[in-house]
C-alpha positions as CSV (number, residue, x, y, z in Angstrom):
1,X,96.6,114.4,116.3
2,X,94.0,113.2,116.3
3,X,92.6,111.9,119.1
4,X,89.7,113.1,121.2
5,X,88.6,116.4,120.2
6,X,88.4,117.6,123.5
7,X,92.4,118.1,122.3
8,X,92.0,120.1,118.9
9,X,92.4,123.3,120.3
10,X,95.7,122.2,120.8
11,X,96.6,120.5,118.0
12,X,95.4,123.4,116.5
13,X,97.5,126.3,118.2
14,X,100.8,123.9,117.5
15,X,100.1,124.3,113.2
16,X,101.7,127.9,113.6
17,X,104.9,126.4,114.8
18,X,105.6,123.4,112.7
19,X,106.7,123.0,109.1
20,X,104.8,119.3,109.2
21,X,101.8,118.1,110.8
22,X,102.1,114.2,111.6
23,X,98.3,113.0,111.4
24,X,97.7,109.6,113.0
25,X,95.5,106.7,111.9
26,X,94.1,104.0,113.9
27,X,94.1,100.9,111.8
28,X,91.5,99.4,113.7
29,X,89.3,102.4,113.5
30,X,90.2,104.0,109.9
31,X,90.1,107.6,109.3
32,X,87.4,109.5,111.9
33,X,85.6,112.9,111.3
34,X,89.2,114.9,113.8
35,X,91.2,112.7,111.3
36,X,89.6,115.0,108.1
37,X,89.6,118.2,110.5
38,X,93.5,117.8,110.7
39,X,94.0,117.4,107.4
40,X,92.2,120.4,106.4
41,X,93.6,122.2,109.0
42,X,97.2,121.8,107.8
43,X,96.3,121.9,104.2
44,X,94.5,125.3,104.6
45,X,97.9,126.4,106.3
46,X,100.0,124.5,103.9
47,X,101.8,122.6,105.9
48,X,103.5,119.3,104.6
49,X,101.1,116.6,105.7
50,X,102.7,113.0,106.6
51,X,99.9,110.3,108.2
52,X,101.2,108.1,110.4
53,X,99.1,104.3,111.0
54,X,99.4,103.2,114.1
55,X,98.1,99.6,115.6
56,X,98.6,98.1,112.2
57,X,99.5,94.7,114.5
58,X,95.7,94.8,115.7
59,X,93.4,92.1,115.1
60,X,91.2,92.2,111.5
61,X,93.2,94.9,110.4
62,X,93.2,95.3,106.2
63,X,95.9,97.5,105.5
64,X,95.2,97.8,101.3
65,X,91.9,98.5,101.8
66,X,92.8,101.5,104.4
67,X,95.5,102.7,101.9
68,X,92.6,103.1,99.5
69,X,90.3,104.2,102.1
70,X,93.2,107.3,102.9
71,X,94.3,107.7,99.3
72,X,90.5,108.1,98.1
73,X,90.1,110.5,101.4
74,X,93.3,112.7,101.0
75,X,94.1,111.7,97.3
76,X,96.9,109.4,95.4
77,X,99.2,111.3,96.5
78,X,99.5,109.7,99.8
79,X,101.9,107.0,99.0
80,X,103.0,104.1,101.7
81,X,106.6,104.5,102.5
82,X,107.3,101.5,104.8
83,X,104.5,98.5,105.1
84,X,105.1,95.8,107.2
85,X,106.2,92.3,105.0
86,X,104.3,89.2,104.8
87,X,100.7,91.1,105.7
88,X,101.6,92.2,109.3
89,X,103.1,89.3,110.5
């Protein structure tokens, strides 16, 4: 999650069984309005939240500028563990 929100119902139901919900980012799109849902959605469970940024290879994409996008979102403590080298390429 996310994705359409025709899905959410499900990605819903599945926050009873997990420990951590994996929340994904389209670089090219940035963080969309099922992105926040998710987010509060685990936190209100209190689930361990990790965000996952997919299509970081995409064309214009500005991956400092959606790390402070997410960390201004979700707050500093969303940290980058592995960024690509050399700006994406």
């Amino acid at each position: 999650t996310p994705g359409y929100p025709d899905f959410s119902g499900l990605a819903i139901s599945a926050l009873a069984a997990v420990e951590t919900a994996a929340i994904v980012i389209n670089a090219q799109t940035g963080i969309e309005m099922t992105t926040r849902r998710a987010m509060a959605w685990a936190q209100a469970r209190q689930l361990c939240r990790m965000i996952i940024i997919n299509g970081i290879d995409g064309d214009k994409v500005a991956l400092p500028a959606l790390l402070t996008e997410i960390q201004e979102a979700f707050g500093k403590e969303c940290l980058p563990i592995n960024l690509p080298a050399d700006n994406g390429s």
